[in-house]
Residue, then its C-alpha position, 0 to 999 in steps of 0.5 A: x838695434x840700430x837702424x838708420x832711417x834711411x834703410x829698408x829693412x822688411x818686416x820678415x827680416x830676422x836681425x839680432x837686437x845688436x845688429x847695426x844699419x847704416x844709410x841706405x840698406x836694403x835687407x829683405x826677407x827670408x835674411x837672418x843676422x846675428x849678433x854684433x854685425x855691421x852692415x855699411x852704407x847702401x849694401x843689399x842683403x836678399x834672402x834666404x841669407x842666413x849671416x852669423x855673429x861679428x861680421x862686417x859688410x862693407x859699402x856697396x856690398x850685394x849679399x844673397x843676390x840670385x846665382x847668375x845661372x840660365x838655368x835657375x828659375x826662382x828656386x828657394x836656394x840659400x847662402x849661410x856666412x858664419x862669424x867674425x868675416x870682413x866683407x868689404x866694398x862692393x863684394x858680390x855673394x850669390x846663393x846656390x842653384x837646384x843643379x848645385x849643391x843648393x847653397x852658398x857657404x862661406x865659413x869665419x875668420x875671412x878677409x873678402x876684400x874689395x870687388x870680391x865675387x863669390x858665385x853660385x854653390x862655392x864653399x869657403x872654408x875659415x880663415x881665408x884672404x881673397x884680395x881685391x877682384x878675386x873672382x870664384x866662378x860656380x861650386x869652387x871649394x875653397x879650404x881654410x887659411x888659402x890665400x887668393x891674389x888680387x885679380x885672380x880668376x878661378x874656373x867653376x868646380x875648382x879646388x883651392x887647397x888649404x894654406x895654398x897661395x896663388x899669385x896675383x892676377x893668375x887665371x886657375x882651371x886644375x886644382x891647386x894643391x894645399x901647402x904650395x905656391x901657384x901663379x901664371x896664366x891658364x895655359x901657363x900655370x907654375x908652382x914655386x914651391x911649399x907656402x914656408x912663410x904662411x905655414x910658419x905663420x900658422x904654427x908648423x914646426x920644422x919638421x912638418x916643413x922638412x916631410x912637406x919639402x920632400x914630399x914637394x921634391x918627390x912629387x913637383x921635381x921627379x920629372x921620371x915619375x908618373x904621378x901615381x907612383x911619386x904619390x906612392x912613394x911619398x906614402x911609403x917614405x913619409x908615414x903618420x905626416x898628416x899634411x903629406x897625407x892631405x897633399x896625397x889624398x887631394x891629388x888622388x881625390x881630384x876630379x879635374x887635374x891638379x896643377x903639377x908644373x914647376x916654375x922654370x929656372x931660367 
Protein backbone atom coordinates (compact mmCIF):
# COMPACT_ATOMS: atom_id res chain seq x y z
CA UNK A 1 0.00 0.00 0.00
CA UNK A 2 1.06 3.53 -0.86
CA UNK A 3 0.23 6.10 1.49
CA UNK A 4 2.05 9.43 1.41
CA UNK A 5 2.93 10.79 4.85
CA UNK A 6 0.89 13.46 4.48
CA UNK A 7 -2.52 11.79 4.51
CA UNK A 8 -4.75 10.62 7.20
CA UNK A 9 -6.17 7.63 7.01
CA UNK A 10 -7.81 6.07 10.57
CA UNK A 11 -7.23 2.81 11.61
CA UNK A 12 -10.83 1.33 11.03
CA UNK A 13 -10.41 2.38 7.37
CA UNK A 14 -10.71 -1.01 5.28
CA UNK A 15 -8.14 -0.25 2.21
CA UNK A 16 -6.89 -2.81 -0.35
CA UNK A 17 -2.89 -3.47 -0.18
CA UNK A 18 -3.11 -1.97 -3.57
CA UNK A 19 -4.77 1.04 -3.00
CA UNK A 20 -2.78 4.26 -3.78
CA UNK A 21 -2.91 8.03 -1.41
CA UNK A 22 -1.75 10.82 -2.08
CA UNK A 23 -0.94 14.32 -0.33
CA UNK A 24 -2.91 15.21 1.80
CA UNK A 25 -5.91 12.59 2.20
CA UNK A 26 -8.31 12.05 4.76
CA UNK A 27 -10.36 8.66 4.61
CA UNK A 28 -12.10 7.86 7.62
CA UNK A 29 -13.51 5.11 9.21
CA UNK A 30 -16.61 2.99 8.28
CA UNK A 31 -14.47 3.50 4.35
CA UNK A 32 -13.85 0.40 2.26
CA UNK A 33 -11.43 0.56 -1.02
CA UNK A 34 -10.54 -2.17 -3.31
CA UNK A 35 -8.00 -2.92 -5.21
CA UNK A 36 -5.98 -0.79 -7.89
CA UNK A 37 -7.68 2.74 -6.98
CA UNK A 38 -6.19 5.91 -6.91
CA UNK A 39 -7.09 8.49 -4.45
CA UNK A 40 -5.45 12.05 -5.66
CA UNK A 41 -4.42 14.94 -3.49
CA UNK A 42 -6.38 16.39 -0.71
CA UNK A 43 -9.62 14.38 -1.70
CA UNK A 44 -11.84 13.42 1.61
CA UNK A 45 -13.64 9.96 1.87
CA UNK A 46 -15.96 9.60 4.98
CA UNK A 47 -17.87 6.54 5.76
CA UNK A 48 -19.66 4.49 5.52
CA UNK A 49 -18.40 4.32 2.00
CA UNK A 50 -17.83 1.20 0.31
CA UNK A 51 -15.53 2.09 -2.99
CA UNK A 52 -14.77 -0.84 -5.24
CA UNK A 53 -11.85 -1.87 -7.86
CA UNK A 54 -9.80 0.26 -10.40
CA UNK A 55 -11.26 3.80 -9.62
CA UNK A 56 -9.67 7.08 -9.68
CA UNK A 57 -10.87 10.05 -7.38
CA UNK A 58 -9.48 13.27 -8.26
CA UNK A 59 -8.26 16.23 -6.50
CA UNK A 60 -10.47 17.92 -4.17
CA UNK A 61 -13.03 15.33 -4.46
CA UNK A 62 -15.51 14.81 -1.29
CA UNK A 63 -16.60 11.12 -1.06
CA UNK A 64 -19.20 9.77 1.32
CA UNK A 65 -20.05 13.59 2.83
CA UNK A 66 -23.55 13.44 4.80
CA UNK A 67 -26.48 14.10 2.49
CA UNK A 68 -27.29 17.77 2.88
CA UNK A 69 -31.05 17.15 3.92
CA UNK A 70 -32.80 19.03 7.16
CA UNK A 71 -34.05 16.15 8.17
CA UNK A 72 -31.07 13.96 8.43
CA UNK A 73 -29.94 13.51 11.89
CA UNK A 74 -26.65 11.53 11.90
CA UNK A 75 -28.29 7.98 10.54
CA UNK A 76 -25.83 5.17 9.60
CA UNK A 77 -26.70 5.56 5.96
CA UNK A 78 -23.95 4.56 2.94
CA UNK A 79 -22.95 5.18 -0.52
CA UNK A 80 -21.38 2.06 -2.57
CA UNK A 81 -19.20 3.13 -5.90
CA UNK A 82 -18.55 -0.01 -8.08
CA UNK A 83 -15.18 -0.58 -10.41
CA UNK A 84 -13.29 1.09 -12.78
CA UNK A 85 -15.13 5.02 -12.31
CA UNK A 86 -13.19 8.32 -12.92
CA UNK A 87 -14.16 10.64 -10.45
CA UNK A 88 -12.52 13.81 -10.98
CA UNK A 89 -11.87 17.42 -9.31
CA UNK A 90 -13.77 18.59 -6.72
CA UNK A 91 -16.89 15.72 -7.68
CA UNK A 92 -19.01 16.02 -4.76
CA UNK A 93 -21.00 12.39 -3.53
CA UNK A 94 -23.06 12.20 -0.71
CA UNK A 95 -24.59 9.18 1.27
CA UNK A 96 -28.52 8.18 1.30
CA UNK A 97 -31.07 9.48 3.85
CA UNK A 98 -33.55 7.32 6.41
CA UNK A 99 -36.35 9.08 4.29
CA UNK A 100 -34.78 7.62 1.17
CA UNK A 101 -33.75 4.70 0.11
CA UNK A 102 -30.76 4.98 2.56
CA UNK A 103 -28.04 4.77 -0.07
CA UNK A 104 -26.20 6.34 -2.62
CA UNK A 105 -25.29 3.99 -5.56
CA UNK A 106 -23.03 4.74 -8.50
CA UNK A 107 -22.35 1.65 -10.78
CA UNK A 108 -18.87 1.29 -13.07
CA UNK A 109 -17.38 2.42 -16.08
CA UNK A 110 -18.37 6.25 -15.29
CA UNK A 111 -17.07 9.38 -16.24
CA UNK A 112 -17.76 12.10 -13.46
CA UNK A 113 -15.99 14.99 -14.52
CA UNK A 114 -15.25 17.98 -13.04
CA UNK A 115 -17.54 19.92 -10.15
CA UNK A 116 -19.95 16.94 -10.62
CA UNK A 117 -22.60 16.46 -7.26
CA UNK A 118 -24.23 13.49 -6.82
CA UNK A 119 -26.64 14.02 -4.01
CA UNK A 120 -28.59 11.91 -1.45
CA UNK A 121 -30.26 8.47 -2.40
CA UNK A 122 -29.54 8.95 -6.40
CA UNK A 123 -28.85 5.70 -8.07
CA UNK A 124 -26.22 5.83 -11.22
CA UNK A 125 -26.14 3.16 -13.11
CA UNK A 126 -22.63 2.16 -15.72
CA UNK A 127 -21.21 3.57 -18.18
CA UNK A 128 -22.26 6.99 -17.75
CA UNK A 129 -20.72 10.42 -18.60
CA UNK A 130 -22.10 13.56 -16.35
CA UNK A 131 -19.99 16.70 -17.85
CA UNK A 132 -18.44 19.42 -15.83
CA UNK A 133 -21.07 20.82 -13.20
CA UNK A 134 -23.77 18.23 -13.54
CA UNK A 135 -25.94 18.65 -10.72
CA UNK A 136 -28.13 15.46 -9.76
CA UNK A 137 -30.42 16.66 -6.72
CA UNK A 138 -32.12 14.00 -3.92
CA UNK A 139 -33.39 9.99 -5.47
CA UNK A 140 -32.49 10.63 -9.15
CA UNK A 141 -31.99 7.48 -11.23
CA UNK A 142 -29.77 7.58 -13.67
CA UNK A 143 -29.74 4.28 -16.16
CA UNK A 144 -26.64 2.95 -18.10
CA UNK A 145 -24.78 4.79 -21.03
CA UNK A 146 -27.07 8.33 -20.45
CA UNK A 147 -24.87 11.20 -21.08
CA UNK A 148 -25.15 14.48 -19.15
CA UNK A 149 -24.06 17.89 -20.30
CA UNK A 150 -22.11 20.36 -18.62
CA UNK A 151 -23.94 22.57 -16.41
CA UNK A 152 -26.85 20.53 -16.59
CA UNK A 153 -29.34 20.93 -13.33
CA UNK A 154 -31.62 17.67 -12.70
CA UNK A 155 -34.71 18.34 -10.11
CA UNK A 156 -34.99 15.53 -7.08
CA UNK A 157 -36.80 12.03 -8.18
CA UNK A 158 -35.98 12.27 -11.62
CA UNK A 159 -35.66 9.88 -14.15
CA UNK A 160 -32.45 9.94 -16.81
CA UNK A 161 -33.32 7.04 -19.20
CA UNK A 162 -30.87 4.92 -20.71
CA UNK A 163 -28.36 6.08 -23.63
CA UNK A 164 -30.24 9.38 -23.44
CA UNK A 165 -28.48 12.86 -24.09
CA UNK A 166 -29.36 15.92 -22.50
CA UNK A 167 -27.68 19.09 -23.78
CA UNK A 168 -25.55 21.46 -21.81
CA UNK A 169 -26.71 23.81 -19.42
CA UNK A 170 -30.51 22.43 -19.45
CA UNK A 171 -32.37 22.51 -16.40
CA UNK A 172 -34.51 18.64 -16.12
CA UNK A 173 -37.81 18.49 -13.88
CA UNK A 174 -40.08 15.32 -15.91
CA UNK A 175 -38.07 12.33 -16.94
CA UNK A 176 -36.12 12.09 -19.88
CA UNK A 177 -36.81 9.07 -21.88
CA UNK A 178 -34.05 6.51 -23.00
CA UNK A 179 -32.70 6.51 -26.56
CA UNK A 180 -33.60 10.33 -27.16
CA UNK A 181 -32.06 13.92 -27.12
CA UNK A 182 -33.40 16.30 -24.78
CA UNK A 183 -31.98 20.19 -23.76
CA UNK A 184 -33.79 23.49 -23.07
CA UNK A 185 -34.71 25.22 -19.84
CA UNK A 186 -37.58 23.89 -17.22
CA UNK A 187 -40.50 25.46 -18.75
CA UNK A 188 -39.19 25.22 -22.12
CA UNK A 189 -37.86 21.86 -22.31
CA UNK A 190 -37.35 20.26 -26.23
CA UNK A 191 -36.75 16.75 -27.48
CA UNK A 192 -34.61 16.64 -30.92
CA UNK A 193 -35.01 13.07 -31.87
CA UNK A 194 -33.39 9.46 -31.12
CA UNK A 195 -29.63 9.37 -29.79
CA UNK A 196 -28.67 7.75 -33.52
CA UNK A 197 -24.93 8.59 -32.94
CA UNK A 198 -24.32 7.40 -29.37
CA UNK A 199 -26.44 4.14 -30.02
CA UNK A 200 -24.53 3.34 -33.25
CA UNK A 201 -21.58 3.73 -31.00
CA UNK A 202 -22.87 1.04 -28.81
CA UNK A 203 -23.52 -1.74 -31.23
CA UNK A 204 -27.43 -1.02 -32.50
CA UNK A 205 -28.07 -2.25 -35.59
CA UNK A 206 -30.23 -0.72 -38.45
CA UNK A 207 -32.94 -1.95 -37.78
CA UNK A 208 -33.50 -1.36 -34.06
CA UNK A 209 -32.92 2.35 -34.98
CA UNK A 210 -35.73 2.13 -37.88
CA UNK A 211 -38.37 0.51 -35.04
CA UNK A 212 -36.89 3.12 -32.32
CA UNK A 213 -37.71 6.04 -35.40
CA UNK A 214 -41.04 4.92 -35.60
CA UNK A 215 -41.92 4.37 -32.33
CA UNK A 216 -40.30 8.35 -31.87
CA UNK A 217 -42.59 9.33 -34.95
CA UNK A 218 -45.61 7.81 -33.30
CA UNK A 219 -44.98 8.91 -30.03
CA UNK A 220 -43.05 12.78 -30.00
CA UNK A 221 -44.70 13.70 -33.83
CA UNK A 222 -48.48 12.48 -33.45
CA UNK A 223 -49.73 15.82 -32.02
CA UNK A 224 -53.61 14.10 -32.40
CA UNK A 225 -52.72 11.15 -30.35
CA UNK A 226 -53.22 11.21 -26.37
CA UNK A 227 -50.00 9.45 -25.11
CA UNK A 228 -51.73 6.53 -24.12
CA UNK A 229 -53.03 5.41 -27.22
CA UNK A 230 -49.79 6.54 -29.47
CA UNK A 231 -47.98 3.85 -26.57
CA UNK A 232 -50.62 1.72 -27.62
CA UNK A 233 -50.26 1.81 -31.04
CA UNK A 234 -46.46 1.67 -30.90
CA UNK A 235 -47.26 -2.01 -28.85
CA UNK A 236 -49.24 -3.05 -31.57
CA UNK A 237 -47.02 -2.22 -34.43
CA UNK A 238 -43.55 -2.79 -33.26
CA UNK A 239 -43.50 -6.19 -31.43
CA UNK A 240 -40.40 -8.27 -29.81
CA UNK A 241 -38.11 -4.65 -30.05
CA UNK A 242 -37.02 -4.86 -26.57
CA UNK A 243 -35.56 -0.91 -26.79
CA UNK A 244 -39.27 0.17 -28.05
CA UNK A 245 -40.54 -2.01 -25.46
CA UNK A 246 -38.09 -0.11 -22.71
CA UNK A 247 -39.05 3.43 -24.41
CA UNK A 248 -43.07 2.39 -23.72
CA UNK A 249 -42.79 0.81 -20.36
CA UNK A 250 -40.55 4.09 -19.05
CA UNK A 251 -43.52 6.49 -19.96
CA UNK A 252 -46.11 3.86 -18.42
CA UNK A 253 -43.91 3.29 -15.37
CA UNK A 254 -43.08 7.20 -14.79
CA UNK A 255 -44.41 9.07 -11.71
CA UNK A 256 -43.74 12.49 -12.73
CA UNK A 257 -44.14 13.23 -16.36
CA UNK A 258 -42.09 12.64 -19.06
CA UNK A 259 -40.86 15.08 -21.43
CA UNK A 260 -42.66 14.68 -24.87
CA UNK A 261 -42.29 18.27 -26.52
CA UNK A 262 -40.32 18.29 -29.77
CA UNK A 263 -37.99 21.03 -30.93
CA UNK A 264 -39.58 23.73 -33.15
CA UNK A 265 -38.74 23.73 -36.59
CA UNK A 266 -38.62 27.22 -37.02
Amino acid sequence: MNIHPTAIVDPQAELDSSVDVGPYVIIEKGVKIGSDTRIKPHSIITGPTTIGSGNVIGPFATVGAPPQDLKYKGEDTRLIIGDNNQIREYVSIHRGTVTGSGITTVGSGNLLMGYVHIAHDCVVGNHTILANGATLAGHVQVEDHAIIGGLVAIHQFTRIGAYSYIGGMSGISKDVPPFIIVSGTRKNMRVSGINKVGLRRHGFDNETLKKLDRAYKIIFMSPDLLLKDALKQVTAEIVGCEPVDKLTDFFRTSKHGVIRTIESSD
